[in-house]
Backbone of each chain as nested JSON, in Angstrom:
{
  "chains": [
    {"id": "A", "residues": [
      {"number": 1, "name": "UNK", "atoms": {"N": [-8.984, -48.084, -11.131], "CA": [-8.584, -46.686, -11.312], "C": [-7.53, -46.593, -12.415]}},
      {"number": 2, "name": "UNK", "atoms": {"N": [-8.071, -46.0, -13.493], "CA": [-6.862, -45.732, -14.311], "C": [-5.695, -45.182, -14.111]}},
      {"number": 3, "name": "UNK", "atoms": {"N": [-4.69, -45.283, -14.619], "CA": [-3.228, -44.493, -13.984], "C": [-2.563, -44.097, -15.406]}},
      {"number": 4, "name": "UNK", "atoms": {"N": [-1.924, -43.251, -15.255], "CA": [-0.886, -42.841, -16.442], "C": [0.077, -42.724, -15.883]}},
      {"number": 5, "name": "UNK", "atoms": {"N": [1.453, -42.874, -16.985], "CA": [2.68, -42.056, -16.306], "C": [3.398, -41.437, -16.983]}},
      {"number": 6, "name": "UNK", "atoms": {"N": [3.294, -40.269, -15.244], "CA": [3.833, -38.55, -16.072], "C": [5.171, -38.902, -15.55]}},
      {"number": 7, "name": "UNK", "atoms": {"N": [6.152, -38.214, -16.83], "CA": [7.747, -37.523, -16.33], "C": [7.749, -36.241, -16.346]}},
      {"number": 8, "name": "UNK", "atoms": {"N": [8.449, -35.837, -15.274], "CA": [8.818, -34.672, -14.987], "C": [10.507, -34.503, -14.746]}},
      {"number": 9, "name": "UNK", "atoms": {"N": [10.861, -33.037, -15.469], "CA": [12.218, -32.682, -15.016], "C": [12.419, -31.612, -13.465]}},
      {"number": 10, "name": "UNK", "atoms": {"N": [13.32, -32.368, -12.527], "CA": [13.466, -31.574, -11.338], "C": [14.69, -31.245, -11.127]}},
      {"number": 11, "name": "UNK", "atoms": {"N": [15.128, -30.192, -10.783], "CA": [16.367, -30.051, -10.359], "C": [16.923, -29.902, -9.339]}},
      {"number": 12, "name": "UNK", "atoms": {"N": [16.862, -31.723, -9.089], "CA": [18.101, -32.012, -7.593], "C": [19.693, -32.055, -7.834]}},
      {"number": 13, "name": "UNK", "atoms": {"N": [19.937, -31.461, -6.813], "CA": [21.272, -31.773, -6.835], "C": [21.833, -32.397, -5.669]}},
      {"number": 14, "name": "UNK", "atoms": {"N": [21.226, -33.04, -4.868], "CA": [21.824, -33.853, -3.804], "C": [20.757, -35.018, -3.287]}},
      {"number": 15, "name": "UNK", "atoms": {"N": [20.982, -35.799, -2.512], "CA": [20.137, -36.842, -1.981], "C": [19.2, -36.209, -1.326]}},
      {"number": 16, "name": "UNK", "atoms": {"N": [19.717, -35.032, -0.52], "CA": [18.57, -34.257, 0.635], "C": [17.132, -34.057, -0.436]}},
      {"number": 17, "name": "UNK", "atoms": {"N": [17.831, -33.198, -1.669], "CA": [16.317, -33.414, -2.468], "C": [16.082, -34.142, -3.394]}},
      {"number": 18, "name": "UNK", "atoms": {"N": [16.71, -35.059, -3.75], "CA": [15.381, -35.877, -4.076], "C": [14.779, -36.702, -2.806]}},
      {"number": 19, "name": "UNK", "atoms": {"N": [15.442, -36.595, -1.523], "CA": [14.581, -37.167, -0.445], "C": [13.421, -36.262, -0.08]}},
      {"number": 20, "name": "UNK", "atoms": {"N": [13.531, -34.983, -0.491], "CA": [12.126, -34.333, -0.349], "C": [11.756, -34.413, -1.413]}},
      {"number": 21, "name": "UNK", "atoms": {"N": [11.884, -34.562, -2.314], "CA": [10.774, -34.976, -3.571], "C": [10.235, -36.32, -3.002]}},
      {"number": 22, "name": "UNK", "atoms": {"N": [11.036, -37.353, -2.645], "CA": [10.14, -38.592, -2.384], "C": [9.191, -38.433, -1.298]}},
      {"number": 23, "name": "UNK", "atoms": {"N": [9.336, -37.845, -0.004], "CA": [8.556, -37.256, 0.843], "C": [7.05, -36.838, 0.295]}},
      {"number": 24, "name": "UNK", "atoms": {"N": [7.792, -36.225, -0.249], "CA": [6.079, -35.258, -1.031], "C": [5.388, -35.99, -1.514]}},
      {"number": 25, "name": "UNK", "atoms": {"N": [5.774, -37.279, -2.265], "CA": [5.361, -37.476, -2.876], "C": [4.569, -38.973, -2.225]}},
      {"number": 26, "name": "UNK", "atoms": {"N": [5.137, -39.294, -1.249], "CA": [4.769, -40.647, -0.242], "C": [3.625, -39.921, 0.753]}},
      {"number": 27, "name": "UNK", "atoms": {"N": [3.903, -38.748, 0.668], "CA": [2.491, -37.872, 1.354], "C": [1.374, -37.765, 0.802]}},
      {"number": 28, "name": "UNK", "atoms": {"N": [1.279, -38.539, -0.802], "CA": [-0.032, -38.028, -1.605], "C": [-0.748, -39.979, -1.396]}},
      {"number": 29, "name": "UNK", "atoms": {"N": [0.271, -40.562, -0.601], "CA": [-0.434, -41.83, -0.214], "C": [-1.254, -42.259, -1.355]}},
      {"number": 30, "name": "UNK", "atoms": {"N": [-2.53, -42.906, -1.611], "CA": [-2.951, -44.199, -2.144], "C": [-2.99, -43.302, -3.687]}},
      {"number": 31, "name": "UNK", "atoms": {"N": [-2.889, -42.068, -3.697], "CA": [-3.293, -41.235, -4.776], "C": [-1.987, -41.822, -5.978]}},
      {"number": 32, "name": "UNK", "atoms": {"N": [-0.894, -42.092, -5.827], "CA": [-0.212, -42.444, -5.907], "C": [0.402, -43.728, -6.584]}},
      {"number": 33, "name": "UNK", "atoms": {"N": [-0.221, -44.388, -7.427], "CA": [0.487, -46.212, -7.671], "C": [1.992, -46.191, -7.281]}},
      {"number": 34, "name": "UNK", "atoms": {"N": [2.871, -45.23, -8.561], "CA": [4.216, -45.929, -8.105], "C": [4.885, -44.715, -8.654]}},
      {"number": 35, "name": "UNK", "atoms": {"N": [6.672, -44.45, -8.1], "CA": [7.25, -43.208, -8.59], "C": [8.665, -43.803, -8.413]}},
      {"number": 36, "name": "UNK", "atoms": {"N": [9.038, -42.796, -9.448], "CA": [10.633, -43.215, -9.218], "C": [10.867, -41.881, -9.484]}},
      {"number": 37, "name": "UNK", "atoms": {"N": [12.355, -42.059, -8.361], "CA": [12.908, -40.773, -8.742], "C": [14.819, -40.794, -9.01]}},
      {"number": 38, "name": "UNK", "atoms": {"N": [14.869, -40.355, -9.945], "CA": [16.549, -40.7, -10.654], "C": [17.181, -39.021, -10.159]}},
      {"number": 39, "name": "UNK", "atoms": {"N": [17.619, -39.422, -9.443], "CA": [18.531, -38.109, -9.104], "C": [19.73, -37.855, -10.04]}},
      {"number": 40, "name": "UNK", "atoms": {"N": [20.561, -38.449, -10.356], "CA": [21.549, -38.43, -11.701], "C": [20.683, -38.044, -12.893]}},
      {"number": 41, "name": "UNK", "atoms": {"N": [19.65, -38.069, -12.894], "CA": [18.953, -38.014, -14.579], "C": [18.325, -36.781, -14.11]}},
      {"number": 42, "name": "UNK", "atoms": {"N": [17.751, -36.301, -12.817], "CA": [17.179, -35.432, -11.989], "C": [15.686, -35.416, -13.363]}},
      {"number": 43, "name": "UNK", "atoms": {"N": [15.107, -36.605, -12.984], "CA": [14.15, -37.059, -13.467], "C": [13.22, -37.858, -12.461]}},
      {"number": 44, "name": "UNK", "atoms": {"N": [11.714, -37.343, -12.259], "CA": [10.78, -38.194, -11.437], "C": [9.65, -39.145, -12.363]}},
      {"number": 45, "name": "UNK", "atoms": {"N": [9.49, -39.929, -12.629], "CA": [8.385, -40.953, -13.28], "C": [7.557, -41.255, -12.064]}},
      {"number": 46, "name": "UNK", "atoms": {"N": [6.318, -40.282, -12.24], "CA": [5.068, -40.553, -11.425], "C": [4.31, -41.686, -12.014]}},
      {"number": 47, "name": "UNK", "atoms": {"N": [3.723, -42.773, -11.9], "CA": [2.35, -43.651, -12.318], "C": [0.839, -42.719, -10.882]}},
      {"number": 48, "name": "UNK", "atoms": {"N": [0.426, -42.432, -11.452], "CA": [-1.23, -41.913, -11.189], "C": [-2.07, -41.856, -12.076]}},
      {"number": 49, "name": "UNK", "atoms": {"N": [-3.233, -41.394, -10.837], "CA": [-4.543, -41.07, -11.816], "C": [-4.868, -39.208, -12.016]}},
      {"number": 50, "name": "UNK", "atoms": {"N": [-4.031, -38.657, -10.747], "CA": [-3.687, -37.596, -10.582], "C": [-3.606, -36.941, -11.979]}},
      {"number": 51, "name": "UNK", "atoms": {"N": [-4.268, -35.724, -12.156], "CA": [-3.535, -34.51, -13.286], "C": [-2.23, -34.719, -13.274]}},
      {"number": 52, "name": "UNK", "atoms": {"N": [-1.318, -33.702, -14.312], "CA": [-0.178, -33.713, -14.728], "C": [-0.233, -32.327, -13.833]}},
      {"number": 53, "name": "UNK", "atoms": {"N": [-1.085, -31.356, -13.708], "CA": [-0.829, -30.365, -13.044], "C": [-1.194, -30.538, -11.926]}},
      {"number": 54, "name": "UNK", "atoms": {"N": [-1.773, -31.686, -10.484], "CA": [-1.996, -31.836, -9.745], "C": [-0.222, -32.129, -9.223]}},
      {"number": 55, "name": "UNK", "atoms": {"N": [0.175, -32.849, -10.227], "CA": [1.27, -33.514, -9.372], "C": [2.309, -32.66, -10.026]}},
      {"number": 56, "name": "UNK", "atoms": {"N": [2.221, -31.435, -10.537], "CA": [3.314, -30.453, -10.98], "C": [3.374, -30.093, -9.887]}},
      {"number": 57, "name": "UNK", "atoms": {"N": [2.071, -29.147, -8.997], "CA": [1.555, -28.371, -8.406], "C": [2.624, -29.004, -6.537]}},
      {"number": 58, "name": "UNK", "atoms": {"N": [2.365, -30.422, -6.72], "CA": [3.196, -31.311, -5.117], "C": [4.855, -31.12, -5.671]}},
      {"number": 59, "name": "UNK", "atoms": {"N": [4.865, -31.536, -6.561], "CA": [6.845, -31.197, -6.862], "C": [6.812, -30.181, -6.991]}},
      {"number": 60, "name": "UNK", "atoms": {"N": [6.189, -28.776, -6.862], "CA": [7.026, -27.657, -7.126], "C": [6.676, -27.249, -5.166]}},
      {"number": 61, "name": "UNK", "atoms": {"N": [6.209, -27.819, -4.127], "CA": [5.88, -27.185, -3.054], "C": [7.883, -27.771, -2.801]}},
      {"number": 62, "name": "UNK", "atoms": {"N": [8.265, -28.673, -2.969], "CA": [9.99, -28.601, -2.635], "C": [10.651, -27.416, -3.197]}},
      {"number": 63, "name": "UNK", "atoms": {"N": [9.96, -27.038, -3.777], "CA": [10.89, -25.648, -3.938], "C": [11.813, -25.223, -5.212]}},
      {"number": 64, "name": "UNK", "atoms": {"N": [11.884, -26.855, -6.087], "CA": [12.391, -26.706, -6.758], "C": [11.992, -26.461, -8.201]}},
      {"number": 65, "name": "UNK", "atoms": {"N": [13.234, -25.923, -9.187], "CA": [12.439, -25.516, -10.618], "C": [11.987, -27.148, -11.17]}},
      {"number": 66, "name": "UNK", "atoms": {"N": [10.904, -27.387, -11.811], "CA": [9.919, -28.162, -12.162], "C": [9.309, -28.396, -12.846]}},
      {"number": 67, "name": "UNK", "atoms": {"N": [9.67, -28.903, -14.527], "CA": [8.924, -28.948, -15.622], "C": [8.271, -29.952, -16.034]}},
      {"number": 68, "name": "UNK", "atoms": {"N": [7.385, -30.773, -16.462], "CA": [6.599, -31.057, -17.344], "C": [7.058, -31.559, -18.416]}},
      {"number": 69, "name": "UNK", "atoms": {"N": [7.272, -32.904, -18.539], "CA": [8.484, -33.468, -19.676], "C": [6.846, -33.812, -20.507]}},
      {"number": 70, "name": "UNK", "atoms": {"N": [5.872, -34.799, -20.267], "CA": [4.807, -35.599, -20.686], "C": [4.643, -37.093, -20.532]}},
      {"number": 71, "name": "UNK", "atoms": {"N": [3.826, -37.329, -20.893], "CA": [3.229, -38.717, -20.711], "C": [4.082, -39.929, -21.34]}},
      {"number": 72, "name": "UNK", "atoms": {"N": [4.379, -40.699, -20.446], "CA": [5.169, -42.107, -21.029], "C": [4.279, -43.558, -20.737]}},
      {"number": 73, "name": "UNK", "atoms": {"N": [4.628, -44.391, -21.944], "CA": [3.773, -45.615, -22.105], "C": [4.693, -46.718, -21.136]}}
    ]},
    {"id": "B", "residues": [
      {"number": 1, "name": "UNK", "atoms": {"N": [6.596, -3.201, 13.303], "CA": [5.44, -4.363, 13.917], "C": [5.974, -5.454, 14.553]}},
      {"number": 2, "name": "UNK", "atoms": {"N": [5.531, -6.501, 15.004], "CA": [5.729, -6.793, 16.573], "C": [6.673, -7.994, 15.572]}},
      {"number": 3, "name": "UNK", "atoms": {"N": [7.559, -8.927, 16.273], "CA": [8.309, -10.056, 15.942], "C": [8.816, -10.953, 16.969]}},
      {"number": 4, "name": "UNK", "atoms": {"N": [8.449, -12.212, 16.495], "CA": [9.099, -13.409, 17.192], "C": [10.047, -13.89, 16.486]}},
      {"number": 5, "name": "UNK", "atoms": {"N": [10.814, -14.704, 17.572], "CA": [11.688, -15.37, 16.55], "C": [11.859, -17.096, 16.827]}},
      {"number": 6, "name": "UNK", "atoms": {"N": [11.777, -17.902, 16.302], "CA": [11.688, -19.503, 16.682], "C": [12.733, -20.248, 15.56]}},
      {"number": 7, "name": "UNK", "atoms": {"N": [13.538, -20.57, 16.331], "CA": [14.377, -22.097, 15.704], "C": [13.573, -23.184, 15.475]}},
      {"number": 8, "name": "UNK", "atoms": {"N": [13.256, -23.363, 13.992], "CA": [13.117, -25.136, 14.053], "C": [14.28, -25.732, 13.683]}},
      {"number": 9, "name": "UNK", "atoms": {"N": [14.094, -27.17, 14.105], "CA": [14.848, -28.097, 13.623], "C": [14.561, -29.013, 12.846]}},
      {"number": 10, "name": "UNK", "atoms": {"N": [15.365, -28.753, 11.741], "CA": [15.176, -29.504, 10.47], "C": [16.009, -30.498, 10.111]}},
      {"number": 11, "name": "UNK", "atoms": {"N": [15.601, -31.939, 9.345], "CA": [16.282, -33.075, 9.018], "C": [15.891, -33.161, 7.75]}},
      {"number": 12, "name": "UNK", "atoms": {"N": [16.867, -33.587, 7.19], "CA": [16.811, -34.216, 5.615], "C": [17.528, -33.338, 4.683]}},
      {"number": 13, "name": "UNK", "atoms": {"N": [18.243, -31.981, 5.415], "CA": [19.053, -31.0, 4.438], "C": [20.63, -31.796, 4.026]}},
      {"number": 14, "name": "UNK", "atoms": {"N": [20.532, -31.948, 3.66], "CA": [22.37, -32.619, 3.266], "C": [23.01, -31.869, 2.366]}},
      {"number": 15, "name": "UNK", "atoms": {"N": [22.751, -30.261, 1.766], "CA": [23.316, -29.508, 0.508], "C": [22.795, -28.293, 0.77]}},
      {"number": 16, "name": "UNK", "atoms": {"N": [23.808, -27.317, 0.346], "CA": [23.523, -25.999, 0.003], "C": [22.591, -25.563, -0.624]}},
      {"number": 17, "name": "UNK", "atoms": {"N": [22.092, -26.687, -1.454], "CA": [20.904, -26.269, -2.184], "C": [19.719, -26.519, -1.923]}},
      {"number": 18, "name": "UNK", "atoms": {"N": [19.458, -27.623, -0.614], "CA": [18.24, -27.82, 0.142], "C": [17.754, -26.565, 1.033]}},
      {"number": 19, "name": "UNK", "atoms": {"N": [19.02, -26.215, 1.101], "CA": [19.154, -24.607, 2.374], "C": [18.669, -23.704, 1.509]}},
      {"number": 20, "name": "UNK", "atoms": {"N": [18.946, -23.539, 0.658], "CA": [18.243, -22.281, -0.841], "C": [17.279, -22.625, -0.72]}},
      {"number": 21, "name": "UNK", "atoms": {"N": [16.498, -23.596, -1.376], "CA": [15.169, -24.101, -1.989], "C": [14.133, -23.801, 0.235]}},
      {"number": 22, "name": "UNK", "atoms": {"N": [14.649, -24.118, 0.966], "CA": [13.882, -23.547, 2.085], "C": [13.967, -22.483, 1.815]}},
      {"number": 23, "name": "UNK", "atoms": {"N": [15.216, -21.537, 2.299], "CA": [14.917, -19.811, 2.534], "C": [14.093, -19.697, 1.428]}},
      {"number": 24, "name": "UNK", "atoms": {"N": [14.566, -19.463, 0.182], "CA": [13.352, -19.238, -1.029], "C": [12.292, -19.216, -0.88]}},
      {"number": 25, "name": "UNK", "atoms": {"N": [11.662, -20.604, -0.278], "CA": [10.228, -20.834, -0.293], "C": [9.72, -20.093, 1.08]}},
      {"number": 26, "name": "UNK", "atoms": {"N": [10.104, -20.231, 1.964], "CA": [9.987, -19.715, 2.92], "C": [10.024, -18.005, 3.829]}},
      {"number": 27, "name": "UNK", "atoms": {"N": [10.878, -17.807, 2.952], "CA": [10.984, -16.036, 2.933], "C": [9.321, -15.356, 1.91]}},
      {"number": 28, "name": "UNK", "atoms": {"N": [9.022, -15.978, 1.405], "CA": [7.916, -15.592, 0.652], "C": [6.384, -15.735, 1.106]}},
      {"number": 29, "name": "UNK", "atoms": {"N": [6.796, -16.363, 2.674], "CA": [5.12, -16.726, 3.085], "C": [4.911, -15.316, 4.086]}},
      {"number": 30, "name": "UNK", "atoms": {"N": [3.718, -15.251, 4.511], "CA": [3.143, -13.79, 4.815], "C": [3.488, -13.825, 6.031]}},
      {"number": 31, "name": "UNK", "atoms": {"N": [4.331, -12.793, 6.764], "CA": [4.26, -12.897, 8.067], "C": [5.667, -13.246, 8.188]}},
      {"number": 32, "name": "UNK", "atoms": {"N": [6.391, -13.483, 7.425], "CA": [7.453, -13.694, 7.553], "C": [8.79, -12.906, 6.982]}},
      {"number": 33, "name": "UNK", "atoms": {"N": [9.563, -12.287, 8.254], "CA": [10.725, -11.132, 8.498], "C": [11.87, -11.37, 7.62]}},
      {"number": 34, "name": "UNK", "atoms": {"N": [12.871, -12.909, 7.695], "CA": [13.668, -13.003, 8.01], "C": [13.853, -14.735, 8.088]}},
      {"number": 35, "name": "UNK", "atoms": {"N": [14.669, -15.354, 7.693], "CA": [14.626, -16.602, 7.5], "C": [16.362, -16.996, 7.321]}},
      {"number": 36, "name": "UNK", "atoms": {"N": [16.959, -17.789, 8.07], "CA": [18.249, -17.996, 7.716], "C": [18.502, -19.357, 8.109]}},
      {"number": 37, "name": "UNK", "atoms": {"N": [19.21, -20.527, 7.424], "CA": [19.053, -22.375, 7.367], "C": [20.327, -21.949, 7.746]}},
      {"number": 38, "name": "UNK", "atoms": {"N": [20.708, -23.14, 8.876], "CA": [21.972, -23.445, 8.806], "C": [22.03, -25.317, 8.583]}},
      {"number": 39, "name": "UNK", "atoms": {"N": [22.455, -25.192, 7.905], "CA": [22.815, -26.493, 7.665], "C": [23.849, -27.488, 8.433]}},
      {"number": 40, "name": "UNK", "atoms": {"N": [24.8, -26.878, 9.029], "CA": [25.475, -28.127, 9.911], "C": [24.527, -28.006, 11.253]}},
      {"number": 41, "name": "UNK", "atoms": {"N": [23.996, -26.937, 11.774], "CA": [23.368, -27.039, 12.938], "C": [21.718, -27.903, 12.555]}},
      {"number": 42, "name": "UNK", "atoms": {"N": [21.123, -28.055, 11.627], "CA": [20.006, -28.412, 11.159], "C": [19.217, -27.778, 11.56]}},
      {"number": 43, "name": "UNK", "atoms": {"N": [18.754, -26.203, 11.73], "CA": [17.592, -25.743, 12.073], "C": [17.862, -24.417, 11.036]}},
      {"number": 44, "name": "UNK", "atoms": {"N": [16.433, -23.795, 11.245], "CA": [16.134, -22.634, 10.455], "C": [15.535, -21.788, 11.99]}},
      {"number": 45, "name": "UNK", "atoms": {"N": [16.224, -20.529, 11.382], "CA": [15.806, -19.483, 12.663], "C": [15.278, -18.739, 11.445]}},
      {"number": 46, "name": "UNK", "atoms": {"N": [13.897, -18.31, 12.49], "CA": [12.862, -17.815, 11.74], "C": [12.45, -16.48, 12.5]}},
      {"number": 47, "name": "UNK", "atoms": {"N": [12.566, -15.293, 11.568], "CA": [11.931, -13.87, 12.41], "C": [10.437, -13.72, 11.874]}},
      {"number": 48, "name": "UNK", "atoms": {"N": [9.033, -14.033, 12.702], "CA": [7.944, -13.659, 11.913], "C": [7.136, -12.229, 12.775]}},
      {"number": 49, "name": "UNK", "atoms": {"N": [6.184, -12.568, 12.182], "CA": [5.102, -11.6, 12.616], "C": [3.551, -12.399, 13.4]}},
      {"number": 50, "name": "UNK", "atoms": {"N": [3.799, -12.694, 14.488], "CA": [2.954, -13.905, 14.862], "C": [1.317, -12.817, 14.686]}},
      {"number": 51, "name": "UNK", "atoms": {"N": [1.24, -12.155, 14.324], "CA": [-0.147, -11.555, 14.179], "C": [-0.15, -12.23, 12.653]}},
      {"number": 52, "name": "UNK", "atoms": {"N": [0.443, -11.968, 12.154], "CA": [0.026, -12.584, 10.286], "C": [0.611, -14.445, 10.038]}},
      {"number": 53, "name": "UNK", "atoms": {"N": [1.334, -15.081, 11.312], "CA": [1.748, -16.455, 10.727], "C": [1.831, -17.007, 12.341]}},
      {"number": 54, "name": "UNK", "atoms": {"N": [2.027, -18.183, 12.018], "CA": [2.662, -18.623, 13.672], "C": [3.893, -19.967, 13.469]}},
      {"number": 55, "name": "UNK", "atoms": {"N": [3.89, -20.168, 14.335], "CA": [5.57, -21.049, 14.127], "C": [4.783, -22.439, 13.597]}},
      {"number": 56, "name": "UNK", "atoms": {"N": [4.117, -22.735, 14.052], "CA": [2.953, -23.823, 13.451], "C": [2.845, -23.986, 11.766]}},
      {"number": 57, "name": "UNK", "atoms": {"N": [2.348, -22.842, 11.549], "CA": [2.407, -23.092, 10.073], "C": [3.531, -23.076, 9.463]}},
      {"number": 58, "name": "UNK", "atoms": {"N": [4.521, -22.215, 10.255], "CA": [6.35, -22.034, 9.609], "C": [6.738, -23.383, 9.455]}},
      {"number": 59, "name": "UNK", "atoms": {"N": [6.431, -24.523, 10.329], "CA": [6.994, -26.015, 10.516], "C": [6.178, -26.265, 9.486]}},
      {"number": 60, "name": "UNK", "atoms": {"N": [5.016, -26.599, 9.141], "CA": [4.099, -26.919, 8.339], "C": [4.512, -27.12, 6.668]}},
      {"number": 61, "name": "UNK", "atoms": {"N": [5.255, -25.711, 6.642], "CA": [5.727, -25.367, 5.424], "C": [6.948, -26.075, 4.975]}},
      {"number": 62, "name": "UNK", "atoms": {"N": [7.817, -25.877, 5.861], "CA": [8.868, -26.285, 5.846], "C": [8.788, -28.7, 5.488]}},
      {"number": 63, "name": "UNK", "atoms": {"N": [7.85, -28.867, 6.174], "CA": [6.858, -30.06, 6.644], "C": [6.448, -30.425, 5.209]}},
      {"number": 64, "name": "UNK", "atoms": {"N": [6.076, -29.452, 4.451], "CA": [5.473, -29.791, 3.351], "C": [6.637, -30.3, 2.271]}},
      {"number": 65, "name": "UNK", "atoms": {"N": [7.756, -29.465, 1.751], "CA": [8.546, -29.389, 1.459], "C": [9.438, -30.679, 0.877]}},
      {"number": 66, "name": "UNK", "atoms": {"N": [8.677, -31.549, 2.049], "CA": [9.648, -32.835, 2.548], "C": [10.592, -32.82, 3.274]}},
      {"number": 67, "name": "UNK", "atoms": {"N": [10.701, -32.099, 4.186], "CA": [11.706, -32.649, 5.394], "C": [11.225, -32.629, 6.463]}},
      {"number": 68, "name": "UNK", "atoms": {"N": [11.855, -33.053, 7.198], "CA": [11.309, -33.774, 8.977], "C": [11.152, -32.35, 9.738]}},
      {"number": 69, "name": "UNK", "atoms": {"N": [10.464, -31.539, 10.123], "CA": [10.545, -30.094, 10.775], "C": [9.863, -30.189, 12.008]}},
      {"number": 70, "name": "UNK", "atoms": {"N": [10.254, -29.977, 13.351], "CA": [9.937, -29.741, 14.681], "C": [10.136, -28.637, 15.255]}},
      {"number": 71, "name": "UNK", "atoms": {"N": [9.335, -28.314, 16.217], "CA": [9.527, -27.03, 16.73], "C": [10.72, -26.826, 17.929]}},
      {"number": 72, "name": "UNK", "atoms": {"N": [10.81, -26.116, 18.897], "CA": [11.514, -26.708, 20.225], "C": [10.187, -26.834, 20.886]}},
      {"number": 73, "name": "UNK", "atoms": {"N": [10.712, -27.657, 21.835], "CA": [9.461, -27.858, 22.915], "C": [8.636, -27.288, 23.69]}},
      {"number": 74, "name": "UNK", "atoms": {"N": [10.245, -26.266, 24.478], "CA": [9.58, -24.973, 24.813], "C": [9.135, -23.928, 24.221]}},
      {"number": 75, "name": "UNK", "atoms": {"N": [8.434, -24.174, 23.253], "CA": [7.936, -22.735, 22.611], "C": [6.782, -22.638, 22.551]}},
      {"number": 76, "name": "UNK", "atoms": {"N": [6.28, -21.38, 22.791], "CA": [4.908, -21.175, 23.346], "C": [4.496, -20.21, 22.049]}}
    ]}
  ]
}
C-alpha cells in the first residue's frame, strides 16, 4: 500500500488536544502507517494512503481550526 | 418542544480550550438546546430534544472528538 506524508497545521493549545487529535487519529486504525503530533509546533505529520482531504475531514471532527500545510518527502 | 437533559462524563479535557472546541462542536448538532462543559467536574450537561437526537449520539459526538465520553448509568 502506498503511503504519503501529509502535514497539517492544528491549533492545540494543551495536551487535552493534541490527546484528541491522537485519539482520532488511532481510531482510523490500520488506515493509518504512522503520525506524529508536535504540540509546541501545533503540527500533525500523518504517513497514509488516505486523501489529504480524508484525513483533513478526521482532524477537523476535534473541533479544531485545521489547515493543510502539503505533502512531505 | 419537549427537552431532556443528560450529564455526560467526559475525560481527556485538561484546558479551556478543549471545553470551547466541545460546546462549539456540539451546540451545532440537531436537536440540541443548550450545552455547557465544566471542566473541573469533567462532564458536559446537555439540554436536547430527544425527538430530533438522543444522549447516544450526544456521547458519540463528543466520542468522536477524541475524548473518553460515558453516559450515567442510570439514564434511560
Amino acid at each position: 500500500m502506498a503511503t504519503q506524508k501529509h502535514v497539517f497545521n492544528v491549533e492545540m493549545t494543551c495536551e487535552g488536544c493534541s490527546g484528541a487529535v491522537t485519539r482520532v487519529l488511532n481510531k482510523l486504525g490500520d488506515k493509518v502507517a504512522k503520525f506524529d503530533v508536535d504540540l509546541a509546533q501545533k503540527k500533525v505529520v500523518i504517513e497514509s494512503a488516505l486523501s489529504s482531504d480524508e484525513l483533513l475531514e478526521t482532524l477537523k471532527k476535534t473541533g479544531k481550526e485545521t489547515t493543510y500545510v502539503g505533502q512531505e518527502n | 418542544g419537549s427537552r431532556v437533559s443528560v450529564t455526560i462524563h467526559v475525560e481527556g479535557m485538561t484546558c479551556s480550550s478543549c471545553v470551547h472546541s466541545i460546546e462549539g462542536r456540539i451546540s451545532t448538532f440537531d436537536g440540541v438546546h443548550n450545552i455547557s462543559v465544566s471542566l473541573d467536574k469533567k462532564e458536559a450537561r446537555v439540554q436536547f430534544d430527544p425527538r430530533r437526537t438522543t444522549a447516544e449520539q450526544l456521547r458519540e459526538g463528543i466520542e468522536d472528538m477524541g475524548f473518553d465520553a460515558t453516559l450515567p448509568t442510570n439514564f434511560v
